[in-house]
C-alpha positions in Angstrom: -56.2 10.4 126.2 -55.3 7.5 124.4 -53.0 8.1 121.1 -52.3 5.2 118.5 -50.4 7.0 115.4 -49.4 4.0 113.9 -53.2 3.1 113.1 -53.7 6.7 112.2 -56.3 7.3 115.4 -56.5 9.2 119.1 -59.3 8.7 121.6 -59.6 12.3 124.0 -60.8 12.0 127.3 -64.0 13.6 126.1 -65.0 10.2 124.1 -64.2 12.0 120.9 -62.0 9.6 118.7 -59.9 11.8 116.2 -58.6 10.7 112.8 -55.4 11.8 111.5 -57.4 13.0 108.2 -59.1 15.3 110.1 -62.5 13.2 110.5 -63.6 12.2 114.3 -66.4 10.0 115.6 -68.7 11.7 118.3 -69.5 9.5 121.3 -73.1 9.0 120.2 -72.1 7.3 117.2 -72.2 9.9 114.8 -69.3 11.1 112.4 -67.5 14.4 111.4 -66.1 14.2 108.0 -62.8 15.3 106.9 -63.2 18.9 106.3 -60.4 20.0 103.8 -60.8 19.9 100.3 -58.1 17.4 98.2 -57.7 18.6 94.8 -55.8 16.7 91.9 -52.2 17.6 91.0 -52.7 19.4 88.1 -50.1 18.7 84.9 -47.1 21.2 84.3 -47.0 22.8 81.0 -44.0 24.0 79.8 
């Protein structure tokens, strides 16, 4: 395992490179999107 958390990235012994927003890139080249959900701050009323 490789880690590198100043560039936001970890490579597993596997070949699986891991994104620190949840995404990761597969060894055959394909990609696994973030899976959560980012909503909006929503405004306060008082």
């Amino acid at each position: 395992m490789s880690s590198h958390p100043e560039q936001g990235w970890r490579l597993l012994c596997n070949g699986v490179v891991l994104f620190d927003d949840d995404g990761a890139l597969l060894p055959d080249g394909r990609a696994v999107a973030d899976h959560h959900v980012w909503l909006a701050p929503q405004p306060v009323s008082a």
